[in-house]
N, C-alpha and C positions, 0 to 999 in steps of 0.2 A: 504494500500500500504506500502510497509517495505520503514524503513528509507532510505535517500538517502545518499550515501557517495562523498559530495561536497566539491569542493576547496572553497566554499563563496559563499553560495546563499544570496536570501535577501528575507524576507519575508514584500509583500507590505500590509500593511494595512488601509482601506477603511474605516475610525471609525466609521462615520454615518450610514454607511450602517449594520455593526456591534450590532449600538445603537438602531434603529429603526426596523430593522429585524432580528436581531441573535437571537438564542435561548440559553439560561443556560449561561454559560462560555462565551459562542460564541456572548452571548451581548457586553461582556467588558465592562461593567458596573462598577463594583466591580475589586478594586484591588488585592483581593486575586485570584477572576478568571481571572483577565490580567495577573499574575505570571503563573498561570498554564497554559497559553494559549503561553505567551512569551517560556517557557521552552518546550512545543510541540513543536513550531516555529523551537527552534535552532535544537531538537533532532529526529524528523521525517520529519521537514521540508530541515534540514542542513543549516539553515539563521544563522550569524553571524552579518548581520546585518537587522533591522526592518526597512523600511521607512512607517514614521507616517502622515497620510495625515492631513492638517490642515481643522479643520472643518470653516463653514462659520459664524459659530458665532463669530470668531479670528478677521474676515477682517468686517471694519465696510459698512453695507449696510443694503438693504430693502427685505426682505419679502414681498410679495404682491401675495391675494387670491382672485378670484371671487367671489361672496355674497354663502354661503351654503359649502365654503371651506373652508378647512384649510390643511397648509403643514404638511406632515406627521411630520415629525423631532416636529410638535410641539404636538401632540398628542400620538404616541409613543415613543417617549424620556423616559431614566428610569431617576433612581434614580441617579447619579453617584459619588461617593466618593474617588474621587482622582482627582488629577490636574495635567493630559495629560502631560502635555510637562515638569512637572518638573518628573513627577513618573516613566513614560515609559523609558528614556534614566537613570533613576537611578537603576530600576528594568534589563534593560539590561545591562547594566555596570555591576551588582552582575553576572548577569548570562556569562560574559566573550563575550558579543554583544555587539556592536554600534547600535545606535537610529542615524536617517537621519530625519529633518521636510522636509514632503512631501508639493510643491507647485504649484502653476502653474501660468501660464501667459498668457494663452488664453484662461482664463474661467471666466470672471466677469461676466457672465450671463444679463437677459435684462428683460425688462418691460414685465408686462402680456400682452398679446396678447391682442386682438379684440376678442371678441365669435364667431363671424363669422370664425377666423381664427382660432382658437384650434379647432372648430367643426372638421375642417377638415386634420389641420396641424401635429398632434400626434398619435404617432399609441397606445399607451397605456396611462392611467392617472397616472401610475408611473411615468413615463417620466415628470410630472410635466404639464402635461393638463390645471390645471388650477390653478395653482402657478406658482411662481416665485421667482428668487431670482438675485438682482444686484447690485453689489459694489456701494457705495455710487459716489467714484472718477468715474467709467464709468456714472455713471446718470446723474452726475451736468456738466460731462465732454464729452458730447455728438460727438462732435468733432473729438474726441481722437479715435473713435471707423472706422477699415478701413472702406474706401468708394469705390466707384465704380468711370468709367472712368466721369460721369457727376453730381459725389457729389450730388446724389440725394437718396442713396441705401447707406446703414453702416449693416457691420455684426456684431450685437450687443455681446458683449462677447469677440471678439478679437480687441483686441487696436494695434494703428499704433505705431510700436515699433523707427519711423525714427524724432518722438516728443520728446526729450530732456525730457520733464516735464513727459512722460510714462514713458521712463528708469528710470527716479530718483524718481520718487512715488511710483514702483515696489520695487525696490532697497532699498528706505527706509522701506519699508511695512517689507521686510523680515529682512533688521537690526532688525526690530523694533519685531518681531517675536522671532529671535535668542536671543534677551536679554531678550525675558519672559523664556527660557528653556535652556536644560542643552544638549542639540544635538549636536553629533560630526560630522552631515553634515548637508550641504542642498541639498536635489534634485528637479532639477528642471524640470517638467513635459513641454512638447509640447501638450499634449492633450485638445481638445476642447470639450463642448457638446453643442456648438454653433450650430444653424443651419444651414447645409451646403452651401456653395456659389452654385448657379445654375449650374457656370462655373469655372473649375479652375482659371482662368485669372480674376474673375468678379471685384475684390478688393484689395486695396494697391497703390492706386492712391491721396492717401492724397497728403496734397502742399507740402510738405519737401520730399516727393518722388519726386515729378514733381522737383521742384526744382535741387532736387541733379541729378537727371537724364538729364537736359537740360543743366548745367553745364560740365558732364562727356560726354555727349555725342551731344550734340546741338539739341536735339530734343525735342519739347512739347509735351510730352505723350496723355494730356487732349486734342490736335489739331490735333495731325502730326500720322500718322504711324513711328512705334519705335520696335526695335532689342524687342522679349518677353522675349529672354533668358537675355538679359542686364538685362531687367527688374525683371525676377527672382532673379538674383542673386543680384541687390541692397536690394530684401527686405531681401534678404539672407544675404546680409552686415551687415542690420542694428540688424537681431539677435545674429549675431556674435559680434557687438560693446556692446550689451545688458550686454552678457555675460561676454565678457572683464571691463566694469567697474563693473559689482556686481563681477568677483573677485576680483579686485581690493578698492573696499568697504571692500569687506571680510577682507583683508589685513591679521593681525597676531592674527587673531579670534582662530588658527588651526583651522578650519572648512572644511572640502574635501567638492568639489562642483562635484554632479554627474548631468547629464542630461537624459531623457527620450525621443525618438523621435522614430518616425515610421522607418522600413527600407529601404532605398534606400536613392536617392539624393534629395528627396522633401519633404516637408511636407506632403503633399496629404490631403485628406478628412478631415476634412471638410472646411479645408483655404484655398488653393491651389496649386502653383507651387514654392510656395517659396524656395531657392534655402537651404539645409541642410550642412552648411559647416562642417562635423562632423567630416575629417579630421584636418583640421586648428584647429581647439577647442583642437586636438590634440596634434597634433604635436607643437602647441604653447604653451603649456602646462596652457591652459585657464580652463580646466575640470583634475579631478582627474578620473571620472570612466561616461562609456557611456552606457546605456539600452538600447535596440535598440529591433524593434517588437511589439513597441505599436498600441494601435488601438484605434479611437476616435472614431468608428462606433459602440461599442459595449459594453454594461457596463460591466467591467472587475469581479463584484460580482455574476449577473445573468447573465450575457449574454443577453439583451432585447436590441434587435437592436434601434441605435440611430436615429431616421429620415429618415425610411427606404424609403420613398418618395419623399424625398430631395439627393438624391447622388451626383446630378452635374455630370459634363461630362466634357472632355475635361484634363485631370490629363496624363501630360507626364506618372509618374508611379500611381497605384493605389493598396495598400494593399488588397483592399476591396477585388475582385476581382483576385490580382494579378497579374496584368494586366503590362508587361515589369519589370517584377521582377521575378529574380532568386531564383529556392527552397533553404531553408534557410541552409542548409550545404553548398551547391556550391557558395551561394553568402558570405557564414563566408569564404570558399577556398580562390574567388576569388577578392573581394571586401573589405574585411573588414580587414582577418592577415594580409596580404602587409603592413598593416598601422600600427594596433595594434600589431603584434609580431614585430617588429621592432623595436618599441620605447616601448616596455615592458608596455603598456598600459593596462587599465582590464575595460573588452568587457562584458557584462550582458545581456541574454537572456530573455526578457518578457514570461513567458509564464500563464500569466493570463486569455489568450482566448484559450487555449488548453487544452485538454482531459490531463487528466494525464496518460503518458503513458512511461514506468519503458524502455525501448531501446530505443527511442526517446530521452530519457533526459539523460542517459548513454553518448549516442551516442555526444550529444554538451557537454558535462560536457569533454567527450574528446578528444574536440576539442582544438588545443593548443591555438586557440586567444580567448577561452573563460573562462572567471574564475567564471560564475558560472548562474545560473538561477533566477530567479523574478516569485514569487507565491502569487497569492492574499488568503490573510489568513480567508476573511469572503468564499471562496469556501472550506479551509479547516477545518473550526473549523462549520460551518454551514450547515451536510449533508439535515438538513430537508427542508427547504428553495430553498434549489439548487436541491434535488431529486423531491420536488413537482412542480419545475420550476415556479416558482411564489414567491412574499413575501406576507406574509400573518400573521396572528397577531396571 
């Protein structure tokens, strides 16, 4: 496909998946082929800037295999001869790029299953069939993880963000990140590989939700029939207070804080109707730069549907499907410039789960609230992998 001529795309990079399935260059392994691969990136990709995903070795936690298993990451793992977070943002700085550490905050992952239940809960053993992998802080911190209206049901992997002790464990985790590397941002992803809620509505009923909600409103959630839309938009509050103290941490780091989030006004799949305040984040000037068009249902390297078993029902909007959501020009028209060409904001296109396709990507590049695209780099530097639809060693 000929180069693209971009105002600032970003090229997102998926390291592990890179390290355990790339082939040649496309491992990233070796620092002389992340130079040749970073200099693809800016010049056939038009990325200007990289977001580097933090692997799970960074954040401390557990690995956990059933007897005859082991996680791939630990068997085909290379060689590697360089150190990520100080090489990547130095190697792009030569090249006239920015380095972003990629992170997230709805992916602490969860205990190995039951056998009874992986027999029948994964649709492939890539998906982690019979590994596991979870943060030390969600393990010991059981609590911490949402629950349902009768605290008897937690969706392990997404933590209740309305716990004081979540924001500042998160917040410190990523200080604590930034001072190992040399990164001119942080982004911060929405996406989960959590297993989906049955029902949009099922979780976010922790006590400091109950609390703040019978407070604001005079209603027990846990007891009473209660407004769901109140209810969305507290847990929509409390990612927005998230967001406002880790900038606020940030302080005079110069660090640009971007975000990642699905399209429309909710999170959707696979957490639920949480409410997306991603104008305020705006217009408050809480974010430097917003992604918008993620997808938690699909791995953004292969494409090997998340849970395909598990969708849930009940999603005011739903990407999945597309289900009360506008095609993506008329809702960049209608929904998004209003907000971002007005306050000269810069709007980012995911297009990680899309065909590559040269009018299509013309077409948003000139669009005026968008400054630029999001391409996962293990689809571009990994044709064999992606052409055989499979990873394979």
């Amino acid at each position: 496909m000929a180069a693209i001529s971009a105002k600032s795309n970003i090229a997102s990079v998926s390291w592990t998946d890179h390290l355990v399935f790339g082939e040649g260059s496309g491992r990233l392994n070796s620092a002389l082929g992340l130079l040749e691969r970073i200099r693809l990136w800016r010049d056939e990709l038009g990325a200007s800037v990289t977001h580097w995903r933090c692997t799970r070795n960074r954040i401390r936690g557990r690995f956990s295999a059933a007897r005859g298993y082991r996680h791939c990451f630990q068997y085909r793992r290379p060689e590697i001869d360089y150190d990520d977070f100080l090489t990547v943002p130095q190697m792009a700085y030569e090249l006239g790029m920015k380095a972003h550490l990629y992170v997230s905050i709805f992916d602490e992952g969860w205990p190995l299953l039951p056998k009874r239940t992986r027999s029948v809960s994964y649709h492939n053993s890539m998906h982690g069939q019979h590994v596991s992998f979870q943060s030390n802080f969600s393990r010991k911190n059981p609590q911490y993880a949402v629950a349902d209206r009768n605290l008897k049901k937690r969706q392990w992997g997404v933590l209740c963000l309305a716990y004081s002790e979540v924001r500042d464990h998160l917040i410190r985790r990523f200080e604590g990140l930034l001072s190992s590397g040399l990164f001119d941002g942080l982004f911060v992803c929405l996406r989960s590989q959590s297993r989906p809620a049955d029902f949009a509505d099922q979780f976010g009923f922790n006590e400091p939700v109950r609390n703040e909600y019978l407070r604001r409103y005079g209603k027990d959630i846990w007891k009473e029939d209660f407004d769901l839309q109140h209810f969305r938009n507290l847990l929509g509050d409390y990612l927005t207070l998230f967001l406002v103290e880790l900038r606020s941490a940030l302080g005079n780091r110069g660090v640009q804080l971007g975000v990642g989030a699905p399209r429309g006004a909710i999170l959707g799949p696979p957490i639920g109707n949480v409410a997306l305040q991603w104008a305020k984040w705006i217009q408050d000037g809480i974010i430097d730069y917003l992604v918008i068009d993620q997808n938690s249902s699909q791995c953004p390297s292969m494409w090997h549907e998340l849970w395909p078993m598990h969708r849930g029902y009940g999603y005011v909007q739903n990407y999945v499907d597309g289900f009360n959501l506008l095609p993506l020009i008329e809702d960049l028209d209608v929904t998004y410039a209003p907000v971002v060409c007005e306050l000269g904001a810069r709007l980012y296109v995911a297009r990680q789960w899309s065909e590559r396709c040269e009018a299509e990507e013309a077409a948003l590049l000139s669009h005026p609230a968008v400054e630029g695209l999001v391409f996962s780099t293990f689809r571009f530097d990994n044709p064999g992998p992606v052409s055989r639809g499979d990873w394979r060693a």
